[in-house]
Each structure stands twice: as C-alpha cells, then as structure tokens.
VEXSE-64108 format. One record per residue: z, x, y of N, C-alpha, C in turn; residue in three letters. Coordinates in steps of 0.2 Angstrom, whole numbers, padded with zeros to 4 digits, always signed. Atoms other than C-alpha are relative to their C-alpha. Example, Ala and Ser with C-alpha at 12.3 -4.5 7.8 and 13.67 -1.06 7.14 Angstrom:
BEGIN
+0000+0004-0006+0039+0062-0022+0000+0004+0006ALA-0001-0004-0006+0036+0068-0005+0003-0004+0005SER
***
This chain:
BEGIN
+0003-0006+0002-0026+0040-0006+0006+0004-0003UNK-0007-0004+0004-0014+0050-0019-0005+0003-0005UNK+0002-0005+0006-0019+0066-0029-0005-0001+0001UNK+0007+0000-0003-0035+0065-0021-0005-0006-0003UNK+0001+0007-0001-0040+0047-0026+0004-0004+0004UNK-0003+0008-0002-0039+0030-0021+0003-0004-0004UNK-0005+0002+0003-0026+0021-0024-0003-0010+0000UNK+0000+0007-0001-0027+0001-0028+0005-0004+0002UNK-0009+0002-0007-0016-0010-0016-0004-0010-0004UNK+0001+0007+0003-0015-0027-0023-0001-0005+0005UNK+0000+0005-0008-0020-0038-0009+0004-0008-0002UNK-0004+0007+0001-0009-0054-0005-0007-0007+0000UNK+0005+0008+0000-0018-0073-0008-0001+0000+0005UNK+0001+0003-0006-0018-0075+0010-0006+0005+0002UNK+0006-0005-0006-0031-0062+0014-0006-0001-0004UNK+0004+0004+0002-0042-0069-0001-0003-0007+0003UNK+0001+0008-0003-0041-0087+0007-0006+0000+0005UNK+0006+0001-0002-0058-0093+0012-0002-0001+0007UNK-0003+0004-0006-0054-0104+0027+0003+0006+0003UNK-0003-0006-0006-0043-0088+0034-0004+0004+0003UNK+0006-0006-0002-0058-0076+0034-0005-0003+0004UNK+0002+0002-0004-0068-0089+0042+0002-0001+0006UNK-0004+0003-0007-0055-0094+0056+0000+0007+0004UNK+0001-0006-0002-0055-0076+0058-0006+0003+0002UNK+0008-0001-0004-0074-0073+0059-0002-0003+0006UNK+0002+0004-0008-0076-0086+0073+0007+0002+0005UNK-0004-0001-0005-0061-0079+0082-0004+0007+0002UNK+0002-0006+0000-0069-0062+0081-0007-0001+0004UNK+0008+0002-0002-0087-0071+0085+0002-0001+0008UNK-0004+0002-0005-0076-0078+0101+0000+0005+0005UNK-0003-0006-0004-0072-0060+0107-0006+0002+0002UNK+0005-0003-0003-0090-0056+0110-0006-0004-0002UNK+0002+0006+0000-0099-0069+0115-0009+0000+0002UNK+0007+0002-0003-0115-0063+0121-0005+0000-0006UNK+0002+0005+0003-0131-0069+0112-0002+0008-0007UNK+0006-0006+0008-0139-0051+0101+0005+0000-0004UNK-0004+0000+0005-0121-0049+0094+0001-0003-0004UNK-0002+0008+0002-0117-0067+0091-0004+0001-0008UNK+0004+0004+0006-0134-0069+0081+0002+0006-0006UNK-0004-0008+0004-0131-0049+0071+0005-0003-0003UNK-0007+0002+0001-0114-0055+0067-0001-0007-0006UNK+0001+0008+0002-0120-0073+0062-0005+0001-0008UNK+0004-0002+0007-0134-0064+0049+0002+0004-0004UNK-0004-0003+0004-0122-0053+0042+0005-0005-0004UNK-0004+0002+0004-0109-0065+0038-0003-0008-0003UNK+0002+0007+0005-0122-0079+0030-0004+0005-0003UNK+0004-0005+0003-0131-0062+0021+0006+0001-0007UNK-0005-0004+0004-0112-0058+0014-0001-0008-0004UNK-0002+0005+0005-0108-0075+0006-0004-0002-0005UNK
***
C-alpha cells in the first residue's frame, strides 16, 4: 500500500510452483482433520484449479 494504492510485489518462482502449493494444501488439510472442513476445503481447492 503507497500513496493510497496497491503496490505490485513480484512474487518469487517458488511460491508459483505447483507441487509447493499442493504440499502445502495437504499439509494445511492435515492440520484439521475433521470430516465438514476436510470435504469444504477439498471442494474449494478442486473449484479453484
């Protein structure tokens, strides 16, 4: 945020990488395990791709 916009930040390769973001989702999925989130979670991240 500068001079009352958004500023663009150039994101590193690694936080594009595909396989990161999944490894990361099933670790995230991991952390709450019970079954309404799981599925919530699970329809969200096969809605986004």
């Amino acid at each position: 945020w500068k001079k009352n916009e958004f500023i663009e930040i150039k994101e590193d390769e690694i936080i594009l990488n595909q396989e990161i973001q999944d490894r990361l989702w099933s670790a995230s999925l991991q952390l709450c395990k019970d079954e309404k989130t799981t599925r919530i979670a699970e329809n969200l991240y096969n809605y986004a791709k």
